[in-house]
N, C-alpha and C positions, 0 to 999 in steps of 0.2 A: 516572419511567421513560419511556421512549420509545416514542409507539403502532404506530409502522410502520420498516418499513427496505426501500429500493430500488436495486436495483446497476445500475451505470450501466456502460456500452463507453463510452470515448473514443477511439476510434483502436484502431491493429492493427501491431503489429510483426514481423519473421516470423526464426524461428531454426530450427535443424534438432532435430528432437525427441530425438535421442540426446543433445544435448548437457542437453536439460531435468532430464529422468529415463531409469535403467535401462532397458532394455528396450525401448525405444521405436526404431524406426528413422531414417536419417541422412537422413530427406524435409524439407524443410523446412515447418514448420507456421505459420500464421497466427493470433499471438498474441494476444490483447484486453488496452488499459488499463482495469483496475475501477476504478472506484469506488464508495463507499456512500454512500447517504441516509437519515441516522434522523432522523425527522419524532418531533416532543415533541408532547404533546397542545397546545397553543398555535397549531401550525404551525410553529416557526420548526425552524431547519433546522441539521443536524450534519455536516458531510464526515467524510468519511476518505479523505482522496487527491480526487486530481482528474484523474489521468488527464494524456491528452495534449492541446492545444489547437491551434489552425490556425496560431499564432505559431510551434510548433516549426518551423513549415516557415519560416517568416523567419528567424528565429534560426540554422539550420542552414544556409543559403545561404553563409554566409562564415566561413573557417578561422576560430579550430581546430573551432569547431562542428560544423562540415560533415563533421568527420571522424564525428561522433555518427551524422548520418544514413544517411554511409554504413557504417558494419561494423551496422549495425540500422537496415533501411528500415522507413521509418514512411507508413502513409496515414490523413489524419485531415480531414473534412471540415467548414468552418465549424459547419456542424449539428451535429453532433457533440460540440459540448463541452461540460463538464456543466453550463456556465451555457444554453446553447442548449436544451439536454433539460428542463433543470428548467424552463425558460419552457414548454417544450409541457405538464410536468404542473400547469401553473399557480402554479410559485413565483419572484418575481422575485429579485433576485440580494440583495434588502437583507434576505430570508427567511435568509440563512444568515449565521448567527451566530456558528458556530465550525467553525474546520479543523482534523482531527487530520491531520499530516504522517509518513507512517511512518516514511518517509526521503527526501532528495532528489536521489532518482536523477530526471532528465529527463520519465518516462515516468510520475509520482507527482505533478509541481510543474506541469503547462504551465495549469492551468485557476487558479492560486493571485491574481494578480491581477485576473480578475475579480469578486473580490467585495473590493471596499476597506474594508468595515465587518467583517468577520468580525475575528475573534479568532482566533491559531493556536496548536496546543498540538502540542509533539513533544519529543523527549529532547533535552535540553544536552549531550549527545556528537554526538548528528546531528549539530544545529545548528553547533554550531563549529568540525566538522570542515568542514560543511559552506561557511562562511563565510570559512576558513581558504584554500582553496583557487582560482586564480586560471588562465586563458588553459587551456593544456593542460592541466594539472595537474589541474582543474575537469572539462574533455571527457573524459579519460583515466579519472574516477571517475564519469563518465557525470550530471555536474551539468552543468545549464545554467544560468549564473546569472541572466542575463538575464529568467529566467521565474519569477526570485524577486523579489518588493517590494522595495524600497530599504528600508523601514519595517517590515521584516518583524520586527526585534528588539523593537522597541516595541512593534508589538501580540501580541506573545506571550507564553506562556507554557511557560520552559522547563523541561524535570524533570526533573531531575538524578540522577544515577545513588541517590544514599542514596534513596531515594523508592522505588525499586524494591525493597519492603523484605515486600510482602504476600504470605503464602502465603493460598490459596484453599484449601481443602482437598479441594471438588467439583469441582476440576478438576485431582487430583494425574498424569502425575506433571510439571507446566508448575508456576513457581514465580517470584517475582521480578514480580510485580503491584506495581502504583503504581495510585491512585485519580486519576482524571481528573475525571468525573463521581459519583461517589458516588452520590449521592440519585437518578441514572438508573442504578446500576448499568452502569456503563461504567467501563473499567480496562484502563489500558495493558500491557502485556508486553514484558520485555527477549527482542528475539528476532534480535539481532547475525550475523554471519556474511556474510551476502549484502552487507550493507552497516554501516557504523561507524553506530552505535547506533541502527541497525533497531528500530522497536517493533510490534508487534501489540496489536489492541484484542479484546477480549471485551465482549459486551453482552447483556444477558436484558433483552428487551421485555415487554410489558404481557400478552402471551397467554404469557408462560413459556420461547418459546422462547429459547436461549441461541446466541450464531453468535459465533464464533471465525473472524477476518478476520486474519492472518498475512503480509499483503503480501506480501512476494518471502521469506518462509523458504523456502518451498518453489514451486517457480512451476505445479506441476500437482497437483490431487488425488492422481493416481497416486503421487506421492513416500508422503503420511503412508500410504496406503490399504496400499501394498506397502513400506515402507520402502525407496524406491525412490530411492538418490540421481543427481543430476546427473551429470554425464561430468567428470575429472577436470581435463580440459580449464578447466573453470571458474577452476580455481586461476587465470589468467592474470588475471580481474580479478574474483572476489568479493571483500570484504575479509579474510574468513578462511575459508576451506572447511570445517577440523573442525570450527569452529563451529558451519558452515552443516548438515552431516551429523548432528552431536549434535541438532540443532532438529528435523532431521526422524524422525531415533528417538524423540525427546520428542513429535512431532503424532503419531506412528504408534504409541504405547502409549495418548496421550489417545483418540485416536482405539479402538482395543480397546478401554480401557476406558470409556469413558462416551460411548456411542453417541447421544445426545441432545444434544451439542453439535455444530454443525455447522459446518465446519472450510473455510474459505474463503479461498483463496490468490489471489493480486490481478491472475491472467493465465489462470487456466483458467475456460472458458465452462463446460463442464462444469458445475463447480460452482456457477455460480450458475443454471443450467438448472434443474438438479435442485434446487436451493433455491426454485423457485420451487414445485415439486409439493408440499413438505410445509407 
């Protein structure tokens, strides 16, 4: 099992918060890319996402990329990325040994390159959706290829839709678990919508706590907390909305019902605020 877990800011993109969730006004908010760090008793090191890196701002200078930067401005400073970070809490880059890729939207992939020994784990629907797509087509689904390894199919590990076959029963009513790590208790989840085979991970560390990290299902706490969906406006580029809406009724029952799992969405500061008081 894994003795620690550290959420990281890479960068800040900024959208108008009506368009996130319900209720929120049409201000525009200043967003955070998350990522996580679960440290194994050994030291070596686990991602989930990587946030943004100071490359998006190269990659974005010339079409069709540049059309990325511009409908979602991004500021992200060399320092800032999660290879950068992890150097200040004293882990070099050969520390991390494996990436879980939720999905690769832009603002999940820009830090995946620096670390050339990791290993990557993410669904065989992201993946080849992902890989499938090229020039616009890529920008318009908010991929940057460029900020994926060449090598990325060889050192991965893809899992495939039959995989997602585990029901948990302590965490009904979320279903469609697939085993990553096992023996660390860690376990992907099909959590589709936002993006073609979005996964969320679950993980129960060594003191018990359990954290439920959901990527982009929902992009604010407020969504599961109040069953609060996005503006419909989204339809223009998630990959499916009622999907996206079904995931957030599904965090928002998890959520009433099993208040000990802590529900962590990959853009609200919020939540990993308060994840740090308990």
């Amino acid at each position: 099992m894994f003795k620690d877990i550290h959420f990281l800011i890479s960068g800040y993109c900024y959208a108008h918060g009506r368009i996130l969730a319900a209720g929120l006004p049409w201000t525009k908010l200043r967003i955070p890319a998350i990522s996580a760090v679960l440290i194994s008793e050994n030291g070596d090191i686990t991602l989930i996402d990587t946030g943004y890196s100071s490359r998006f701002l190269d990659i974005t200078q010339h079409f069709p990329e540049k059309l990325y930067a511009w409908v979602t401005p991004v500021e992200i400073a060399q320092q800032d990325s999660v290879k950068e970070q992890l150097k200040r809490l004293g882990y070099g880059s050969e520390k991390v040994k494996n990436i879980i890729v939720t999905h690769f939207h832009g603002d999940h992939t820009g830090g995946l390159l620096d670390f050339p020994m990791a290993r990557f784990y993410c669904s065989e629907r992201a993946w080849y959706f992902a890989k499938s797509l090229t020039g616009f087509q890529a920008v318009k689904n908010a991929i940057l290829k460029a900020q994926i390894p060449q090598d990325f199919e060889e050192r991965a590990v893809l899992i495939p839709d039959s995989e997602f076959t585990i029901s948990l029963k302590d965490v009904e009513p979320l279903h469609s678990f697939a085993a990553i790590f096992e023996d660390h208790k860690l376990y992907g989840i099909k959590l589709e919508g936002h993006a073609v085979g979005q996964m969320g991970v679950l993980v129960e560390l060594q003191d018990k706590r359990r954290i439920l990290m959901v990527a982009d299902a929902c992009w604010l706490s407020r969504s599961f907390q109040q069953n609060a969906f996005p503006s419909a406006l989204t339809k223009l580029f998630v990959a499916d909305y009622a999907c996206m809406t079904q995931n957030i009724s599904w965090l928002y029952a998890l959520h009433q019902k099993h208040s000990d799992i802590y529900i962590v969405p990959f853009h609200c500061q919020e939540a990993i605020r308060d994840f740090q008081k308990i």
